[in-house]
N, C-alpha and C positions, 0 to 999 in steps of 0.2 A: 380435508376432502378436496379431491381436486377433479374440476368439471370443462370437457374441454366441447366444443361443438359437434353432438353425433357420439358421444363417447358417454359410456355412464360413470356415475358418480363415482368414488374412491376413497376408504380410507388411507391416507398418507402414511408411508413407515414410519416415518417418526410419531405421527398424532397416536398409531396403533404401540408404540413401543412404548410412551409418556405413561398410555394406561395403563398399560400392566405392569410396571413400576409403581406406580401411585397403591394399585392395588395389590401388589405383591406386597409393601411396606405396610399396610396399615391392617389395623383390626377389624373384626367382623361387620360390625357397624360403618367402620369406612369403606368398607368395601360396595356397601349396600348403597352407598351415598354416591361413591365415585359413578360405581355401574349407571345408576339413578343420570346423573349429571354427563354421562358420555351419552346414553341414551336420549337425551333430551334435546342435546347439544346436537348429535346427529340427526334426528327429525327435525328442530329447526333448520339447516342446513337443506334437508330433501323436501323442504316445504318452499325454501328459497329459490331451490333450483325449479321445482314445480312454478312457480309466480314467473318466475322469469322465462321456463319455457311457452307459457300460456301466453305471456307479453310478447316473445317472440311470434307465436302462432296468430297472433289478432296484428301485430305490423303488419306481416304477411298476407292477410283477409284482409286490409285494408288498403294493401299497394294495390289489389287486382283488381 
């Protein structure tokens, strides 16, 4: 995922292509696992960008 200033988040082609090989290749259960673990992996990501926009927003209230 890639996060540029004023732009929103993004899955990357490659990070989106990785997965759906992973889960193209495995059985029902890995499937459920993969899903599981890209999901998880992208709300940490949107949780990061969150903290760090908030960080951004309290510099800002703190310059003025």
């Amino acid at each position: 995922m890639k996060k540029n200033k004023g732009e929103k988040l993004e899955i990357g082609e490659s990070e989106r292509l990785e997965a759906v090989e992973r889960i193209e290749e495995g059985d029902p259960e890995t499937v459920l696992r993969e899903a599981g673990a890209i999901g998880k992996n992208m709300v940490q990501k949107l949780m990061r960008a969150g903290e760090e926009a908030l960080d951004e927003l309290n510099l800002e209230r703190n310059q003025q």
